[in-house]
Structure formats: structure tokens, C-alpha cells
MIDOSE-1310 file (N, C-alpha, C; in nm, 2 decimals, decimal comma, always signed):
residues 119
xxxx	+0,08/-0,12/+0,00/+0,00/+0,00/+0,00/+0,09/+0,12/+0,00; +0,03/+0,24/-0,04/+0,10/+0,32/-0,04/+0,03/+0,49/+0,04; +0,14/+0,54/+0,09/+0,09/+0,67/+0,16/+0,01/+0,75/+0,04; -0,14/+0,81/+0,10/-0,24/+0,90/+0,02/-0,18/+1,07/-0,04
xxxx	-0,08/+1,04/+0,05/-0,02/+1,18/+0,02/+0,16/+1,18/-0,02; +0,20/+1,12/+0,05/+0,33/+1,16/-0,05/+0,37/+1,01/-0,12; +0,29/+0,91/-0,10/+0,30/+0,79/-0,20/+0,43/+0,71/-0,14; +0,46/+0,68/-0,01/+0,56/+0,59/+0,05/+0,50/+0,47/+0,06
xxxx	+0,59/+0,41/+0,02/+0,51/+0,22/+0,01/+0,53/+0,15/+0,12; +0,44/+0,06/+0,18/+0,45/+0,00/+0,29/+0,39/-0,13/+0,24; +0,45/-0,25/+0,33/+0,40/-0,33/+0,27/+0,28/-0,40/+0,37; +0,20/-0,50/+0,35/+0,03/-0,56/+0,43/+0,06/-0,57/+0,59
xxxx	+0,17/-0,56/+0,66/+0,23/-0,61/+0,75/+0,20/-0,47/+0,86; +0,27/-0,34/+0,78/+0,29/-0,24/+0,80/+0,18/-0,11/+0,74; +0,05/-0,20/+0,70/+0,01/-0,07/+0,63/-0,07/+0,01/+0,73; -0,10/+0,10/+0,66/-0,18/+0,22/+0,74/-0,32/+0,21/+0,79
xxxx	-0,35/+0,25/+0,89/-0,46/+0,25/+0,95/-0,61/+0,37/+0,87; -0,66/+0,33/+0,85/-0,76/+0,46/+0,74/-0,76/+0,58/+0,80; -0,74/+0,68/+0,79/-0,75/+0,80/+0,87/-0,62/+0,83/+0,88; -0,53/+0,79/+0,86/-0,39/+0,75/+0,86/-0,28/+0,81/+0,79
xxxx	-0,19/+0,87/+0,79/-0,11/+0,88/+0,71/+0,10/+0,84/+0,75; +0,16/+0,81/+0,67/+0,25/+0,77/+0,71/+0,31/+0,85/+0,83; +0,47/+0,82/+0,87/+0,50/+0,90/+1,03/+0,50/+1,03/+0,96; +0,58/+1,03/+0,84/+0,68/+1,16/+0,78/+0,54/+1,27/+0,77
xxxx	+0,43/+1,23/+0,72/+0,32/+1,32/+0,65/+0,27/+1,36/+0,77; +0,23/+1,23/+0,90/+0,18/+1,29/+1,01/+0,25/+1,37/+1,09; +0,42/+1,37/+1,06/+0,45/+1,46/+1,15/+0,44/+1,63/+1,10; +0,44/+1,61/+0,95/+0,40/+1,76/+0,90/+0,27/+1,82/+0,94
xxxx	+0,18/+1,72/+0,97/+0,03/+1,79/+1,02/+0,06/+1,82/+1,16; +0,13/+1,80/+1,23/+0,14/+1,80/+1,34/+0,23/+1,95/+1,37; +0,32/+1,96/+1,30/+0,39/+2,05/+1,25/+0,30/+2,23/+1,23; +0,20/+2,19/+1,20/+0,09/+2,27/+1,13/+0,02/+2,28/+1,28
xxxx	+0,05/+2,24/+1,41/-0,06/+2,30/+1,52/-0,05/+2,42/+1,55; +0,03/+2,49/+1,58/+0,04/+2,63/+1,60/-0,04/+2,70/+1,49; -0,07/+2,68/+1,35/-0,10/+2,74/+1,31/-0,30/+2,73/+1,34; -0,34/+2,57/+1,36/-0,48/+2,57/+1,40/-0,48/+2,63/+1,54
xxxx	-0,37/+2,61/+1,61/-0,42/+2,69/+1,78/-0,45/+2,87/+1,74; -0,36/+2,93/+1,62/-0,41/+3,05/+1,60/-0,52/+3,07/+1,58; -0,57/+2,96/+1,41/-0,75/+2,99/+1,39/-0,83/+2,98/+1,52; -0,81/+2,90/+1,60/-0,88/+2,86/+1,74/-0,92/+2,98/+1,83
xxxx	-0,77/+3,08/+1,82/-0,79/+3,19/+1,90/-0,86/+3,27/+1,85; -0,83/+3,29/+1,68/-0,89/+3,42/+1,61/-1,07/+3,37/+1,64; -1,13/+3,25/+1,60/-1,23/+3,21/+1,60/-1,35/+3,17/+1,67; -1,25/+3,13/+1,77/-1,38/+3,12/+1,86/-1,42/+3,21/+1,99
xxxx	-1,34/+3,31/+2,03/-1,37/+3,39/+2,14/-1,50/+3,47/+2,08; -1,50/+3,54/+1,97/-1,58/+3,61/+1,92/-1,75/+3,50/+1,91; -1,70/+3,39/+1,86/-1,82/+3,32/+1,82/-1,89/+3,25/+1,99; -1,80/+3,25/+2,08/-1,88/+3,23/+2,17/-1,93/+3,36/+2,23
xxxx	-1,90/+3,47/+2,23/-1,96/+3,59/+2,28/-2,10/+3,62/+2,20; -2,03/+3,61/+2,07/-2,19/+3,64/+1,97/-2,28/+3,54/+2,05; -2,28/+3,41/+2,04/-2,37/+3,30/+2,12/-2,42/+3,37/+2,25; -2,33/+3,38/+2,33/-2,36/+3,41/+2,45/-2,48/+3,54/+2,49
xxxx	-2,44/+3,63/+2,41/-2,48/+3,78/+2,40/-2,62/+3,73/+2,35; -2,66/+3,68/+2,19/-2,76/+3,63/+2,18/-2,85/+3,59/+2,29; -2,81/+3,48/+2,33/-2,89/+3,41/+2,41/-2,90/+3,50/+2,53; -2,85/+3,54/+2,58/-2,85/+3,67/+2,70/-2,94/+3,75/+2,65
xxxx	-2,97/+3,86/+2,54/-3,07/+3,94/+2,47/-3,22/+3,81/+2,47; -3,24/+3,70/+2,43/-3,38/+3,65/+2,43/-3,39/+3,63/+2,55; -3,26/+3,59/+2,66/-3,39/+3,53/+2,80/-3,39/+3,67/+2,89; -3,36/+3,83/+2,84/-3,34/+3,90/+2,93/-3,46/+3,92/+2,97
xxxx	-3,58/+3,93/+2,84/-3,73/+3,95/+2,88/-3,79/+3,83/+2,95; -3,76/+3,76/+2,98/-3,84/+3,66/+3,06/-3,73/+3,58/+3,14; -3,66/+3,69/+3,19/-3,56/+3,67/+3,33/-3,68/+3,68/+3,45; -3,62/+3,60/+3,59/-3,67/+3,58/+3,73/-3,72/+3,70/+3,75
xxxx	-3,56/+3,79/+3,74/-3,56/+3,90/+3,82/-3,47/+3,85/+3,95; -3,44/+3,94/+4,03/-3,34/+3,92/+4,16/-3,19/+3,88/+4,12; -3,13/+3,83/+4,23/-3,00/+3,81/+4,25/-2,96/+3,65/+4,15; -3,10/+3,58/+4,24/-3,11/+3,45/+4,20/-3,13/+3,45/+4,00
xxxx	-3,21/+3,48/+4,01/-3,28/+3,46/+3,85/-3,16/+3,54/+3,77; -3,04/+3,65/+3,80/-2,99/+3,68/+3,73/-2,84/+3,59/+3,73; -2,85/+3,52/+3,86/-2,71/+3,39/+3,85/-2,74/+3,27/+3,74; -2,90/+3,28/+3,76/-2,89/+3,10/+3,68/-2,92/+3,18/+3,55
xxxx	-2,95/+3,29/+3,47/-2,98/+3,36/+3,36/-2,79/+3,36/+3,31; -2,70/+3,40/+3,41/-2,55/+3,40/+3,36/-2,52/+3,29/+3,36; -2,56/+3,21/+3,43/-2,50/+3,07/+3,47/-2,50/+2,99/+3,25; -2,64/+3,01/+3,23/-2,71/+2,97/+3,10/-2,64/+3,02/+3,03
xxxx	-2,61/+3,12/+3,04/-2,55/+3,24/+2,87/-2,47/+3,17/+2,94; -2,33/+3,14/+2,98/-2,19/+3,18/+3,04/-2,18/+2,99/+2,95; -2,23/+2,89/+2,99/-2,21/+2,76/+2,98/-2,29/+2,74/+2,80; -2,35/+2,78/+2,72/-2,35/+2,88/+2,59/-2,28/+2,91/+2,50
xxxx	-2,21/+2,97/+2,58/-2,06/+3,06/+2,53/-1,98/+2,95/+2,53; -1,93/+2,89/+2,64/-1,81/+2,84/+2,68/-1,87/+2,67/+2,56; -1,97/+2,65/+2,51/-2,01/+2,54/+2,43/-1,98/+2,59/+2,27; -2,03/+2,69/+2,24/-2,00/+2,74/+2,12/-1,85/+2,75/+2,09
xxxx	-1,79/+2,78/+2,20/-1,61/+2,78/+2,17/-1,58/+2,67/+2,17; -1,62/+2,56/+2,22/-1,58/+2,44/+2,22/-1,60/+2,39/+2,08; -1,70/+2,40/+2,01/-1,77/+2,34/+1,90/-1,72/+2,39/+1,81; -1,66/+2,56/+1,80/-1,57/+2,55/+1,73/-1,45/+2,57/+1,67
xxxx	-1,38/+2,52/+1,79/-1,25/+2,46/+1,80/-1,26/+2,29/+1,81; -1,34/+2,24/+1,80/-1,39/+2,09/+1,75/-1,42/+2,07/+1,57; -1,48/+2,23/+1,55/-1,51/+2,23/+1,40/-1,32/+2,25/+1,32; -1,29/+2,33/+1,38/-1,14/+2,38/+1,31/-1,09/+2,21/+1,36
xxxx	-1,06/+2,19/+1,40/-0,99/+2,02/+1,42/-1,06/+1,96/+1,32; -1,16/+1,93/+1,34/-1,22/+1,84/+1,21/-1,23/+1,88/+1,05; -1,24/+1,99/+1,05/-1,16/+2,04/+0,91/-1,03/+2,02/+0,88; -0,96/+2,05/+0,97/-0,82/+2,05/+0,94/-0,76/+1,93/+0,88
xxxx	-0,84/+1,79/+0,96/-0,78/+1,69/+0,95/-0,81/+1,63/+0,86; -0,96/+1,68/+0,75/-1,05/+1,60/+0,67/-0,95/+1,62/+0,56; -0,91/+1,78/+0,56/-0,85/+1,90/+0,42/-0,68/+1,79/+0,45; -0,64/+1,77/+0,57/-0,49/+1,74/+0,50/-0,47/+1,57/+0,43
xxxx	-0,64/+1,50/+0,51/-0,67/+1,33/+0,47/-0,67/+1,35/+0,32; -0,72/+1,50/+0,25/-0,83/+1,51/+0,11/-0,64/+1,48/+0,04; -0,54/+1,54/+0,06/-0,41/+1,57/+0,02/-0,37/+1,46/-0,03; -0,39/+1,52/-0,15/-0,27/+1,33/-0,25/-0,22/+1,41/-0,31
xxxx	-0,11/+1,31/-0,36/+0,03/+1,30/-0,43/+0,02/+1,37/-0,57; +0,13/+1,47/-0,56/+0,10/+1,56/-0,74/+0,07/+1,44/-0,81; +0,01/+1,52/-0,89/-0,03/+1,47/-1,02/+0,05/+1,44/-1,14; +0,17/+1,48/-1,12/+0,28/+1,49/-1,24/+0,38/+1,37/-1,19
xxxx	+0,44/+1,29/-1,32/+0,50/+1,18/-1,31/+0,63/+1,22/-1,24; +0,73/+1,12/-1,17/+0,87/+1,10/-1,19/+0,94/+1,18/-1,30; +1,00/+1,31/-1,26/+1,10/+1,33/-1,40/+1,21/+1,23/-1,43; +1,26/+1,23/-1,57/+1,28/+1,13/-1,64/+1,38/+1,23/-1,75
xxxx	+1,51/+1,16/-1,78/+1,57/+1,21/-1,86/+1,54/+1,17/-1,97; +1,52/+1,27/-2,13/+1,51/+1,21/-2,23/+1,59/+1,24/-2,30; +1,59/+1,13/-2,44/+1,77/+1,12/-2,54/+1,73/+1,26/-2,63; +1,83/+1,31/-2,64/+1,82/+1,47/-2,72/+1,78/+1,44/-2,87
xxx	+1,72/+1,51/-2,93/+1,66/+1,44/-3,06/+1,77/+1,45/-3,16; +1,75/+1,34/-3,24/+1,90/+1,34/-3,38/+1,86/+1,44/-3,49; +1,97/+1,52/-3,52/+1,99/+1,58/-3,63/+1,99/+1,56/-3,73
């Protein structure tokens, strides 16, 4: 069998697990975390606040009222938020991993010297 992405041959003993790619490819994805811990930062703080804020704006009109009714109203938005960041920083991981599995091997052959043409 051979790696989906840079085409390393392994033989039935040794082959790859589906989802899988050889050590050399997986260590390049791996290589690439700093750059998903950025999307993670840029992306989800904002998306859980928008969630949060949302959900805070519909239940403000049909809040308790009091001390009480406004802890378990934050309690709600606050665990909201902190779900929406989770989900997507769950979504950037599972993109990431689907887009580097999609990665196969150029498309162009082995270069290959050819005889100069006769005169």
C-alpha cells in the first residue's frame, strides 16, 4: 500500500490504519498545530460571545428577576458561550484533519531524462 499523500510504500504487515497517514506526513500535520491553535484563537472567542450575548438578549425579557434569577440567567449564557467555543475549536480540528486526509500525491510523473533528438 502506499501513503495518500506523499506515495511511501508500505507493505500488508505495516500498512496504514484509514484516517492515517505515514510517520513523515503525520508529522507535518502535526507541525501545522500552531498554526490551528491560531484559527482557534482568532475564531472562537468572538463566536462564543456572539452566542452568548444572543442568548443573554432573548432570555433578558423573561428573566426571574433578583440576585437569584440573574445567576442562573448568567449561569445559562456563560455555559452557551463556553459550548460554542468548544464546538468550534472541535469544528477547526475536524476540518483540518478531513483537508490534510483530502491531500494526495502531485499529479505529475517522476522526471525522467530524455535522449536529445538526432539531427
Amino acid at each position: 500500500m502506499k501513503c495518500g499523500r506523499c506515495t511511501l510504500t508500505r507493505c500488508a504487515r505495516h500498512a496504514l490504519a484509514n484516517g492515517r497517514r505515514c510517520d513523515k506526513c503525520e508529522s507535518d500535520y502535526q507541525d501545522d498545530l500552531p498554526t490551528r491553535r491560531a484559527v482557534k484563537v482568532i475564531f472562537a472567542p468572538p463566536i462564543a460571545i456572539l452566542a452568548g450575548g444572543m442568548l443573554f438578549a432573548m432570555l433578558l425579557p423573561v428573566s426571574l428577576g433578583g440576585a437569584v434569577g440573574a445567576a442562573i440567567m448568567c449561569s445559562i449564557v456563560c455555559a452557551t458561550a463556553v459550548g460554542a467555543g468548544a464546538g468550534t475549536c472541535r469544528l477547526v480540528d475536524h476540518t483540518a484533519r478531513a483537508m490534510f486526509l483530502r491531500e494526495r500525491a502531485g499529479a505529475l510523473p517522476a522526471a525522467r531524462l530524455l535522449p536529445s533528438p538526432k539531427r
